[in-house]
N, C-alpha and C positions, 0 to 999 in steps of 0.2 A: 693853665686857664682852659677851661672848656670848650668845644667850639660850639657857637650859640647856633649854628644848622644842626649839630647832631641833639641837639637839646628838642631839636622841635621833632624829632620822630623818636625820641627816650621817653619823654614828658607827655601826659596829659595834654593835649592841647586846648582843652576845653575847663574854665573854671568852674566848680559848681554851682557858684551864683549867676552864671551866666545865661543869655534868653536858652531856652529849651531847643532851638533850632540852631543854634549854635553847637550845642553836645550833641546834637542828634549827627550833624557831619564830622564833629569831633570823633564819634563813633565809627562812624563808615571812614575814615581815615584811619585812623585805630587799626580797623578790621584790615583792611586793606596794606595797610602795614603789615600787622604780623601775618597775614597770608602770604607776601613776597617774602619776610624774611624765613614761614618754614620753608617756602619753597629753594630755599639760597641752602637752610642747612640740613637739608636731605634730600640735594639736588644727586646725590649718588643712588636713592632708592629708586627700583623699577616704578613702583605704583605711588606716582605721585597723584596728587585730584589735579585738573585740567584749571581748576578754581585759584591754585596758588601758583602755576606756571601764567593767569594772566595777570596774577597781580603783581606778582616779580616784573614780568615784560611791560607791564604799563609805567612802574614805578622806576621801572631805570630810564625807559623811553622817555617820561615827561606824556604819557599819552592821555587821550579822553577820559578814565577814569580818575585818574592824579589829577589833570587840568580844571575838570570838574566841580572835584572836592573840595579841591583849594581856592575856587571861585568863590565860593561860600563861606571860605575861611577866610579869607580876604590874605590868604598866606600865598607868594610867588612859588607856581609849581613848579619851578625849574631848584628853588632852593630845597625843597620835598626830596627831587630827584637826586639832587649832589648829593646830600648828607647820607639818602639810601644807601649809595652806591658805596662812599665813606664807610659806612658803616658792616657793610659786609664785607670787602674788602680788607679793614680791620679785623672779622670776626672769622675771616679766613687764615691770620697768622704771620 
């Protein structure tokens, strides 16, 4: 059985009939996602961008930009942050 937290940072969280300001944060979550996770898996390169070491730190912290987003999404930032964490930790072996 899946776990329905890692669904919500796998999955689209925006349907495409949905209002337009809804996929618009669905995106910047998105985004923000996959910027923590390259920074999780080329956390061994020298030259990481500073862009994805805060989205990594925001998204495991539960910080202002996670808290944010998920205001909007009407999704709990703290369930954002567990499944992250879940998920790299997984993605680690």
């Amino acid at each position: 059985m899946a776990d329905p937290d890692l669904e919500l940072i796998e999955l689209p969280i925006a349907h495409p009939e949905e209002m337009p300001e809804r996929r618009l944060w669905a995106a910047v979550m998105r985004q923000l996602l996959d910027d923590g996770k390259t920074y999780w898996l080329q956390k061994g390169q020298r030259m990481l961008q500073t862009e994805y070491e805060a989205a990594f730190d925001d998204l495991v912290r539960c910080g202002p930009m996670t808290r944010h987003v998920c205001k909007w999404l009407d999704v709990p930032p703290w369930r954002i942050s567990e499944a992250f964490i879940r998920k790299c930790e997984a993605e680690n072996g």
